[in-house]
N, C-alpha and C positions, 0 to 999 in steps of 0.2 A: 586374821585378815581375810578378805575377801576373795574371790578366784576374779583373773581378768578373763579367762579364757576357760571356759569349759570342755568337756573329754568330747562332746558330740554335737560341741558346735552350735550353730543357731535352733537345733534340737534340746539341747540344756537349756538355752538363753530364753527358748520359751518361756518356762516355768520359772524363771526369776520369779518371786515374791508371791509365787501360791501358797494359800494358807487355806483351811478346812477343817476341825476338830471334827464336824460332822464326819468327812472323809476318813478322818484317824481314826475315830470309833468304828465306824462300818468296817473298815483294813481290820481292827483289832478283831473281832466278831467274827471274818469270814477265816481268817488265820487260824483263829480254836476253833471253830468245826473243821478246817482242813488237815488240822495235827489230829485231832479225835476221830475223824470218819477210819483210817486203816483201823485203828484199835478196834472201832468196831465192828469192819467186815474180814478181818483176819481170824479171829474166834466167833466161838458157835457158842453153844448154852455154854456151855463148861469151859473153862478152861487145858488142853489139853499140852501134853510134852510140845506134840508138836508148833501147837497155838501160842506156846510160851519161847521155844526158839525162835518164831518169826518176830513175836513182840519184840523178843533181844535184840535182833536184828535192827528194826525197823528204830528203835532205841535208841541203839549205835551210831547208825546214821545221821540221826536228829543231832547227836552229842557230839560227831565230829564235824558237822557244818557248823555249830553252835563256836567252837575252837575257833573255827577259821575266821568267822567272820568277826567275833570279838577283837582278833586279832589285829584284822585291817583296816579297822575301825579306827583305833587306837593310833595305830602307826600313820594312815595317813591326814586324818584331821578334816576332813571338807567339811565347810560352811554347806548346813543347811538352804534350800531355794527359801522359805519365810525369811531368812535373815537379810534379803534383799529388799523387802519392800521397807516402802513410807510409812507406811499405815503406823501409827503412834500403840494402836492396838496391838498389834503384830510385835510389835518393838517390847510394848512390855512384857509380852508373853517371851518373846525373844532369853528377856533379862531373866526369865526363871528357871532358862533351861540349864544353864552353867554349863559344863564339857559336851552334854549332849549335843548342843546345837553345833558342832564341830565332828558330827560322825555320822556324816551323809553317808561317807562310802565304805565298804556298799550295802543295801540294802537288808538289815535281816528279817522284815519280815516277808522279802521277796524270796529270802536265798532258802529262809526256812519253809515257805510255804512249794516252791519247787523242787524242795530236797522231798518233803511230804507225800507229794504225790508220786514221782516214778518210786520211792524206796516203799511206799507201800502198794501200790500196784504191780511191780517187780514180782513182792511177796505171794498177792494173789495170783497173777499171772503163772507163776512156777507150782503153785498147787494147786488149783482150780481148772476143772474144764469146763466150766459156765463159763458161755460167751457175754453172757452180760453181767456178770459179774463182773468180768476183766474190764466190759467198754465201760461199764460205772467207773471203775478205781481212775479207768486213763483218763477219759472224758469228766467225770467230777469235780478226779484234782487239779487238772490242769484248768478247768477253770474256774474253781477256785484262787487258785495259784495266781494267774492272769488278771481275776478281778481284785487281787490283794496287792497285785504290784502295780497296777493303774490305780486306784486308790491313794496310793503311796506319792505319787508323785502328785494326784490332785489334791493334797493333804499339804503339800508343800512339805514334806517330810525327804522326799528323795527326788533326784533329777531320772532322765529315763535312762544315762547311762549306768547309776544306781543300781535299778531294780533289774536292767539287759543282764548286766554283769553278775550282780548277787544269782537271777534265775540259772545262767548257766552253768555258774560254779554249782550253786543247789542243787541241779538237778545230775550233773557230776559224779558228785559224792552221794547223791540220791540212789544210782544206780550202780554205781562202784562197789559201794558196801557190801549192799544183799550179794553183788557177782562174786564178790571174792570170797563171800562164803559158799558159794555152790560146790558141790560135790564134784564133781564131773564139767560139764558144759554148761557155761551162763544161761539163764535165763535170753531168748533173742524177742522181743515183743514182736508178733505177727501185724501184716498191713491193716486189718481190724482196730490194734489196739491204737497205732500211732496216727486211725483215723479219730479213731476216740479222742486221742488227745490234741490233735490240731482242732478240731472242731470244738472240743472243749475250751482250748486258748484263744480264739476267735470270739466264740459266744462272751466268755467272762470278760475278757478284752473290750467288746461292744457295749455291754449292757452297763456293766461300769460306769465306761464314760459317759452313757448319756443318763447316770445317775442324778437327779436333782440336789445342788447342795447350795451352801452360802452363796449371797450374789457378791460378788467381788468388788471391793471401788475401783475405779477408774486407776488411780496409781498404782496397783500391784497388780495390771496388765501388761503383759510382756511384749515384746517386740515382734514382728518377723511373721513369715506366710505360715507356720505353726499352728505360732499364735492367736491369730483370725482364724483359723479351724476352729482350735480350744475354745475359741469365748463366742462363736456363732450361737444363733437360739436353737438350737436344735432338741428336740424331745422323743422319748419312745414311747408305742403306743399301739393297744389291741387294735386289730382286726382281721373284720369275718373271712376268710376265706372257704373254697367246696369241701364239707366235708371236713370243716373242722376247726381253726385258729390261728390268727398270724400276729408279728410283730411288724410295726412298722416306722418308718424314721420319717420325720416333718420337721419344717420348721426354715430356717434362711440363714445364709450367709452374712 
């Protein structure tokens, strides 16, 4: 059955009966490079002792947010947002999903892509004293992370209480892990790194959404001042500024 009542309110009821495969694919694409980038800046040519304890680590991490969220998936059953619209389209895609379309909550590829980024930038952050190495891992994954859990919801695959919820758990156990194996004193991420990372959650956050995708029918528009956000013409778009290049946002309410 359906929900009458959503976890976040006229914020869920937005996305009633968003749908996007383009969105799905894009989510799935930005999720494997965000699980592969630690692997790749946590070792060097070789693999060493110590390159193969952090792999473990950052491993571990992945496998026990993977638990969790299989977990409350199962248990508590939420209807997908596509499974709200009219669209006859929608509806037959609907019928091929069987138990899936009942495991909104919450999000794994939100939870896995914010567990991704702090459990492997943790990693570099405790052995590396390059500062840009550290702001890549913050700033990368987190938007990655952000452009994979907006995706998710314009995909019609998750509501935003979905992907809120999966990212905090994710990032959680993201950061949980690697501490509880420290030696000594946890890893503390310096003002640097957690600019890295709000700026990085921001950027993938923005650019996301004003990604071009399906034009939606008119019946699988959602209700409420949200929603008139969501479905504005809005587009991004280069320009010159001194000395260099800029992004810009146009377009009408």
């Amino acid at each position: 059955a359906l929900w009458d009542h959503e976890l976040f309110g006229e914020t869920d009821d937005a996305v009633h009966a968003s749908f996007s495969p383009r969105a799905a694919q894009i989510s799935d694409g930005i999720l494997a490079a965000a699980v592969a980038a630690p692997i790749a800046y946590l070792t060097g040519n070789t693999i060493e002792d110590a390159d193969g304890d952090r792999l473990l680590i950052y491993g571990e991490s992945l496998a026990v947010n993977l638990a969790v969220f299989e977990g409350a998936k199962h248990l508590v059953q939420r209807p997908r947002p596509y499974l709200y619209s009219k669209s006859r389209a929608v509806e037959r895609y609907a019928e091929t999903q069987g138990d899936d379309a009942y495991q909104s909550f919450y999000s794994a590829h939100a939870a896995t892509a914010f567990c991704a980024a702090p459990a492997g930038a943790y990693l570099a952050g405790a052995t590396s004293k390059n500062g840009g190495v550290r702001a890549l891992a913050w700033g990368g994954g987190f938007a990655a992370a952000a452009s994979v859990a907006n995706l998710r919801v314009r995909a019609g695959k998750h509501f935003y209480s979905d992907v809120v919820i999966g990212g905090i758990i994710g990032m959680a156990i993201g950061y949980a892990v690697p501490a509880l194996h420290a030696d000594s004193q946890p890893y503390i991420p310096s003002l640097a790194d957690v600019g890295a990372a709000a700026a990085g959650l921001l950027g993938g956050a923005l650019v996301s959404e004003l990604l071009p995708l399906e034009r939606r029918p008119d019946d699988t528009l959602g209700t409420g001042r949200l929603a008139a956000l969501r479905h504005a013409d809005l587009h991004l778009g280069p320009i010159p500024i001194a000395n260099g290049a800029g992004l810009g946002i146009g377009g009408k309410l």
